[in-house]
C-alpha positions in Angstrom: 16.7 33.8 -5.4 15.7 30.6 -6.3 11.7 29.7 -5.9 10.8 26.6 -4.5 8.6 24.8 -7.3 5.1 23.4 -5.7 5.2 19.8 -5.2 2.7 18.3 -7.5 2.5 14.6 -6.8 -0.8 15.3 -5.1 -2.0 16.8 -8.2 -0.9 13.8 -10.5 -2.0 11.2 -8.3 -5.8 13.5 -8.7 -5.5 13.4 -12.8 -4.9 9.7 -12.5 -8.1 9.3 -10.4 -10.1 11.5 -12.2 -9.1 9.0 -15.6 -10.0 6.3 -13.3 -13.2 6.9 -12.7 -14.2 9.3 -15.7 -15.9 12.0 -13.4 -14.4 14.4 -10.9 -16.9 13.9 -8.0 -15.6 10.2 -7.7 -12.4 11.1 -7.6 -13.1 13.9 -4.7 -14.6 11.1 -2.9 -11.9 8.7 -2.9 -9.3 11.9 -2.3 -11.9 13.0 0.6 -11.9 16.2 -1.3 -14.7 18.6 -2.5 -15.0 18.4 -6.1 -13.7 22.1 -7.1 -10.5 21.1 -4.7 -9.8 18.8 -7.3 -10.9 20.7 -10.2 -8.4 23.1 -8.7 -5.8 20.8 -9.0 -5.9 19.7 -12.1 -5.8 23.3 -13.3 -2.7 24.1 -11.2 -0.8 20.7 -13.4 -2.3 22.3 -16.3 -0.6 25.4 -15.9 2.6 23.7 -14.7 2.7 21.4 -17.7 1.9 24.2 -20.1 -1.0 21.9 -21.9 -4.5 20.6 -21.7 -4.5 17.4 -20.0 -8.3 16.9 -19.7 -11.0 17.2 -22.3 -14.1 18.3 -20.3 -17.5 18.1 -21.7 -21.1 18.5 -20.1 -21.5 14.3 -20.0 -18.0 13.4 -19.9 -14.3 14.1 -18.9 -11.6 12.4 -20.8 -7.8 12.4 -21.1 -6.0 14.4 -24.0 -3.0 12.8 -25.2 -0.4 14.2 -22.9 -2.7 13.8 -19.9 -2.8 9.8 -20.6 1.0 10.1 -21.8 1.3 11.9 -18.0 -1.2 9.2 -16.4 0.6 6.3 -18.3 4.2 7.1 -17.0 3.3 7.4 -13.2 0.3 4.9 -12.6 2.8 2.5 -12.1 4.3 4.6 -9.3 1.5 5.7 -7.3 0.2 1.8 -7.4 3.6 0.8 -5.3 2.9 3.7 -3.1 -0.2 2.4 -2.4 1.1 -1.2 -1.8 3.7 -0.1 0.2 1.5 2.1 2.7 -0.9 -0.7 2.7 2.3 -3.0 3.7 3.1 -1.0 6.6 -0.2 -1.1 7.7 -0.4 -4.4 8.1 2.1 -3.8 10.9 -0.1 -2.3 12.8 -1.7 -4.7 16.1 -5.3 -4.2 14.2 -6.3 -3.9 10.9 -8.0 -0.8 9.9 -8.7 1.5 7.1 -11.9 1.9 4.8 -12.7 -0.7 3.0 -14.9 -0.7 -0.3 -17.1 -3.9 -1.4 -19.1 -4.8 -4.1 -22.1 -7.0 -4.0 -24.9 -8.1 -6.2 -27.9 -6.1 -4.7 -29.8 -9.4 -3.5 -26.9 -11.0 -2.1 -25.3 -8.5 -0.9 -28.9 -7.7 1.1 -29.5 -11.2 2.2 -25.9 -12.1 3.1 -23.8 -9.8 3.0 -25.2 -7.0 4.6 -26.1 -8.9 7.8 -23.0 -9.8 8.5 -21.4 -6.6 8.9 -22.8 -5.6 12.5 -20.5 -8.2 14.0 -17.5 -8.0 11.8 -17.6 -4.3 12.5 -17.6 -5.0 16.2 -15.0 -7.5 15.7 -12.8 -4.8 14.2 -13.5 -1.4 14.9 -10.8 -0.1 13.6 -12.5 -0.8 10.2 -14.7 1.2 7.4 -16.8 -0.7 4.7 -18.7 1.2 2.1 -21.2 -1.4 0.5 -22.1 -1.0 -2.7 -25.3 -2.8 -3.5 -25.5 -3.1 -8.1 -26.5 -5.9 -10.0 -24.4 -4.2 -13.2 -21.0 -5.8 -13.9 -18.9 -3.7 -11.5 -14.9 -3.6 -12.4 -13.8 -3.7 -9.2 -9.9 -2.4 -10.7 -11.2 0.6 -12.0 -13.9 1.4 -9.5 -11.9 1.1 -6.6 -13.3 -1.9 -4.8 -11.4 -3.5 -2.3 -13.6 -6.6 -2.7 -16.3 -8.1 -4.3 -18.8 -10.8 -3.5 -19.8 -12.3 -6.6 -22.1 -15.5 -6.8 -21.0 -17.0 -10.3 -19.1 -20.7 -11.5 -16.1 -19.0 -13.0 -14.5 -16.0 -10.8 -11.8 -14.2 -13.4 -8.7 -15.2 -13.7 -7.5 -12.3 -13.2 -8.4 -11.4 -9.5 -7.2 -13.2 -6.2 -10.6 -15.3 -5.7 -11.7 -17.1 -2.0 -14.6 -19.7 -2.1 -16.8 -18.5 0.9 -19.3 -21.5 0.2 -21.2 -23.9 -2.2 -24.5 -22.4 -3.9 -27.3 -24.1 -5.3 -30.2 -23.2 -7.9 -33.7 -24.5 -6.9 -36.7 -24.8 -9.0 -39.3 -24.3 -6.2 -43.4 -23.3 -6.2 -45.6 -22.5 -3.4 -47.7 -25.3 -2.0 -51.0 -23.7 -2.8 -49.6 -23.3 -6.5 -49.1 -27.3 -6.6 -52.8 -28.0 -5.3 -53.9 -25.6 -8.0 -52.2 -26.2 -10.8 -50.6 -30.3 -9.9 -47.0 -31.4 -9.2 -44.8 -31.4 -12.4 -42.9 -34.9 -12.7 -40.5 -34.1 -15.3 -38.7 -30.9 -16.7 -40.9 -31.2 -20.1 -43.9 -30.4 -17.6 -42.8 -27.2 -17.2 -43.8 -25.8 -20.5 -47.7 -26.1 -19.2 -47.1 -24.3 -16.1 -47.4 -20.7 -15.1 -43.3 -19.8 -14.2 -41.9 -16.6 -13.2 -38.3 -16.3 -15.0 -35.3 -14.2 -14.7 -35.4 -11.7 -17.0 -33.0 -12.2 -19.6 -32.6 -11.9 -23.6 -34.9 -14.3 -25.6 -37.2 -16.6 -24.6 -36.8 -18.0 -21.2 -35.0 -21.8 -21.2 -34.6 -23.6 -18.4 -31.6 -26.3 -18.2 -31.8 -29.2 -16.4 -29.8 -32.5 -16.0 -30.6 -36.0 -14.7 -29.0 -36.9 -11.4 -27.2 -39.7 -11.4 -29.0 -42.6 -9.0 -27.3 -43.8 -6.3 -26.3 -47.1 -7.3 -26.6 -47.8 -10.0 -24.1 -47.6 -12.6 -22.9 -43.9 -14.2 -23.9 -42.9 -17.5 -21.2 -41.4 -19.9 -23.0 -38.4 -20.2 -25.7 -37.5 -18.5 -29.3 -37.0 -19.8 -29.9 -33.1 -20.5 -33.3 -31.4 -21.0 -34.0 -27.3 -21.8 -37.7 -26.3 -21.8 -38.7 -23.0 -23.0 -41.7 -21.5 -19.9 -44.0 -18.8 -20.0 -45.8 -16.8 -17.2 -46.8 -13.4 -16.6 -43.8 -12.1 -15.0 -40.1 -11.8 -15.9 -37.7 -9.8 -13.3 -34.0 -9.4 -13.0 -33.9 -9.4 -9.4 -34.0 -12.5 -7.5 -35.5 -11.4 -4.2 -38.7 -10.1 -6.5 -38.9 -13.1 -8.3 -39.2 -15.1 -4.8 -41.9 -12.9 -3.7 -43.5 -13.2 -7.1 -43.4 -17.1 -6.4 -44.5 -16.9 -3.2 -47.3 -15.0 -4.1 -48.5 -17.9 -6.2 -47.9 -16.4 -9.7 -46.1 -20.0 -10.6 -43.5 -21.7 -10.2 -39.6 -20.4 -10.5 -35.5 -20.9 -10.1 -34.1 -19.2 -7.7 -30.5 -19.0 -5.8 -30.8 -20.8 -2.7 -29.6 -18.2 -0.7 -33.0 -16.1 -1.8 -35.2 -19.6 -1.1 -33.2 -21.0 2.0 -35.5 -19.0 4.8 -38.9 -19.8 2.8 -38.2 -23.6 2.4 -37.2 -23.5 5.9 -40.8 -22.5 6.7 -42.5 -24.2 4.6 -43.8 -21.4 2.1 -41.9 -23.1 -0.5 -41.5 -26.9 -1.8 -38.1 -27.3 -4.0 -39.5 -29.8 -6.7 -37.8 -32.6 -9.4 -35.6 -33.9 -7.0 -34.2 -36.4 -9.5 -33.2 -32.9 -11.8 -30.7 -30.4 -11.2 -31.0 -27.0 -13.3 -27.7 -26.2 -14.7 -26.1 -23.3 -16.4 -28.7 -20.5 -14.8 -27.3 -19.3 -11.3 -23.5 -19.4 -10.2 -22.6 -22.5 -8.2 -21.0 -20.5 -5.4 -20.5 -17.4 -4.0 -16.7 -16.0 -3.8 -15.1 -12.8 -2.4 -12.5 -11.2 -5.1 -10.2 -8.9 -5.3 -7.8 -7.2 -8.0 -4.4 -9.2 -8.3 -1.8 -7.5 -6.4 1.1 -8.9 -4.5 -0.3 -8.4 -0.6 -3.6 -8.5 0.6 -4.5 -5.8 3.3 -5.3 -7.2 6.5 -8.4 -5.5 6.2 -10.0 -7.4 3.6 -8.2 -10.8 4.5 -10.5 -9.8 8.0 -13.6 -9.9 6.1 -13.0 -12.6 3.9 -12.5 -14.8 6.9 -15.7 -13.4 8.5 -18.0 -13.8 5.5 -16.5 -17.3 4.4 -16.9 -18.4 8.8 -20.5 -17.1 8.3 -21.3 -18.6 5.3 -19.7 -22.1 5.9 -22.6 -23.7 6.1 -24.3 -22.4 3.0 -27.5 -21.7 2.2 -29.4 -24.3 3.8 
């Protein structure tokens, strides 16, 4: 009598998650599994194969040789499964399905976020799982759907929408400008109080002359970059707004985090005739890992963010 071998595509499809991701419970999430049903699963290949596929340590799981020989030869296989089910999806009157986004945490709070009530109402037969991270997400690996990135130069290689324009604005509270006096020129920055992004190094601001209306072009426009100084440096741009709103100087910030305070008056944007350059992205866009179709699902929420945003930022 002949035994039937158990199918094990599930099981492959679960060691090339768990690669994917480097940790089990991820991959039990995106299976909608526990974590030992997977852990069970990789055991059972194990067995089947007759060798160690997975190297497990206390911080770390990792592929042995045959397990990435394994996960190398069939990636390709389960990744035009997944097309093709998405495909035939798209068939389907609605879109639906979960979809996963990415978002920069301030962004994604400010814009993003709010605009999910009504695009969830719009299409119920949708799922979104936000993820709020300011780290650089790989959207391929992690399993994101989309991502909302506000940057000049989206990657090459990803399918990238414009949703809208973005500007950065070097603003200060009006009680800050009685204070300390309005600067005239970029250079007067270095005697102010500024609260700046926290990166590497000293803080330098970038800033280039607009051209005036009228008069004629110069071939290359006139650049400044002045090194500023305050008491606070954060890597979050909603905290740096409050920070400025507080009246702890002067700062850039996206407009999207300024819009609703200009609006009201709590800030004043300042050198008109200067635009800072180089610091903040000069639009937001919605990406997503190259592939040959786009699920209606995320072609729904694309449409939806770039209809809300259309008008920018104010």
């Amino acid at each position: 009598m002949t035994t039937t071998p158990t199918p094990l595509w599930a099981h492959v499809h679960a060691l090339g998650l768990v690669a994917q991701f480097g940790s089990f419970t991820q991959a039990a999430q995106r299976l909608g599994l526990s974590k030992a049903a997977v852990s069970q699963r990789i055991a059972e290949l194990e067995r089947n194969v007759g060798v160690p596929l997975l190297q497990r340590t206390t911080r770390s799981v990792r592929l042995t040789e045959a397990g990435r020989q394994l996960v190398d030869e069939t990636s390709a296989g389960f990744t035009q499964i997944e097309q093709g089910l998405a495909a035939v999806r798209d068939l389907a009157l609605q879109p639906r399905g979960l979809l996963r986004v990415s978002a920069p945490v301030a962004l994604g709070r400010q814009q993003v976020a709010p605009q999910l009530d009504a695009f969830l109402r719009a299409w119920p037969g949708i799922r979104v799982d936000l993820a709020l991270e300011d780290r650089l997400v790989n959207l391929a690996h992690e399993g994101f759907d989309l991502g909302v990135r506000h940057t000049s130069t989206p990657p090459d290689s990803h399918v990238a929408w414009k949703l809208c324009a973005s500007r950065t604005l070097l603003v200060a509270t009006p009680a800050y400008l009685r204070r300390r006096g309005l600067p005239e020129h970029p250079g007067d920055l270095a005697a102010h109080d500024c609260v700046a992004y926290l990166r590497p190094g000293p803080a330098v601001w970038p800033f280039e002359r607009l051209p005036v209306r009228g008069a004629r072009a110069a071939a290359e426009p006139e650049r400044v970059r002045v090194t500023v100084s305050g008491a606070l440096r954060v890597n979050n741009s909603e905290v740096l707004r409050d920070a400025v709103l507080a009246g702890l100087g002067i700062g850039l910030l996206p407009d999207f985090s300024a819009a609703a305070a200009l609006k009201a008056g709590r800030l004043r944007e300042l050198l008109p005739l200067w635009r800072p350059i180089g610091f903040f992205g000069d639009a937001v866009y919605a990406l997503r890992p190259w592939s040959p179709q786009v699920p209606r699902a995320a072609r729904a929420l694309v449409e939806h963010l770039r209809a809300a945003l259309a008008a920018g930022f104010g």
